[in-house]
N, C-alpha and C positions, 0 to 999 in steps of 0.2 A: 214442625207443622207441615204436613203434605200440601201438595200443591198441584191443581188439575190445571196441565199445561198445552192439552189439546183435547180436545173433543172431534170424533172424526163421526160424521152418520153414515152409514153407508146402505142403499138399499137397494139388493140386486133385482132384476126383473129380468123377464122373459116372456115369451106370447103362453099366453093362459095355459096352451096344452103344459107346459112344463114349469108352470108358476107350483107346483102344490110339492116339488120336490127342490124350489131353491129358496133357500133361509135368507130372512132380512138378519142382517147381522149391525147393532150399534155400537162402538167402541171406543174406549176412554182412557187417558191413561195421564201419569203425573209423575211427581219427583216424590220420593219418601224425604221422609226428616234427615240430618246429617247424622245421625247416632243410630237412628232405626233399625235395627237386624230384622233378619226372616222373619222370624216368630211375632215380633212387634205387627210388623206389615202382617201376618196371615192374622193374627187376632183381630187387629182393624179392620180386615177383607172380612172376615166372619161376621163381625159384628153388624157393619153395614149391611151385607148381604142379608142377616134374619131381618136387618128393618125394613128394608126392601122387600121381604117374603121369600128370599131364593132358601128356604129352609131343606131340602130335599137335596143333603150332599151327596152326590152321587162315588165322588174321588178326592182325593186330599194326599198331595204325596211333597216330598220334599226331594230336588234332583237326585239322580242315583250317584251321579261323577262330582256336583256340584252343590255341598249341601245348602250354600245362599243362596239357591232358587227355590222356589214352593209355587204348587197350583194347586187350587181346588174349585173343582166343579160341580157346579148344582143346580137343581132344578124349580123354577117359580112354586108356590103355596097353590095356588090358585088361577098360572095361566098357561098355557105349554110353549115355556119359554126356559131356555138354559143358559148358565153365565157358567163363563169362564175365568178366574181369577189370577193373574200369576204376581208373582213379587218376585224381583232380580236384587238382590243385596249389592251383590257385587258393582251393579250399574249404579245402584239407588234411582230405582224405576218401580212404578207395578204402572199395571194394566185388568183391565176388564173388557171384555167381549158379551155382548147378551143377543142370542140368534132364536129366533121361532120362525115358524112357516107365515104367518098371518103379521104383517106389518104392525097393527096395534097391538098387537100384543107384546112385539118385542119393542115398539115407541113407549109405549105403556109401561113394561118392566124394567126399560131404560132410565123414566122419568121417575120410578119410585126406587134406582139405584142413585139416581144424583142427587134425589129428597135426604137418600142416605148419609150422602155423602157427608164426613166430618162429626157424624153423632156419635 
């Protein structure tokens, strides 16, 4: 059973001239199962991700030196928000990132990634 062992929110700011070029970014990250391999973890991250809506994968690679690592990243259904997905085997870690320009939107695709979480 995975297990979400920090939630970090992070949201950058700046005086308005230079708000429309820095991403609110929210970020989440946990323990994989004790037996979990990559592929276990990237099917998990997929799956959640289409309940969430991040349907629009943009990249999906497995490390080039390390093949217990995996990312894929992609882009919300419906908001302009992108998440970042990585699975570490070797640590027994993953992580997600989800950054858009417009705060709700990336609070919002955050909140329908945790709805995800565990489906």
């Amino acid at each position: 059973m995975r297990k979400s062992f920090v939630t970090l929110l992070a949201a950058f700011t700046l005086p308005t001239a230079v708000n429309a070029s820095v991403p609110y970014v929210y970020l989440n990250a946990g323990t994989m199962g004790e037996n979990e391999s990559v592929n276990e973890c990237v099917e998990i991250a997929t799956r959640e991700m289409k309940i969430a809506g991040f349907t629009k994968i943009i990249d999906s690679y497995i490390g080039e030196n390390n093949k217990k690592e995996a990312t894929i990243i992609a882009d919300h259904s419906s908001r302009p928000a992108t998440i970042t997905y990585r699975c570490a085997e070797d640590m027994k870690v993953w992580a997600f990132g989800i950054s858009a320009i417009d705060n709700d939107d990336a609070y919002n695709s955050y909140k329908d990634m945790s709805n995800a979480f565990g489906k």
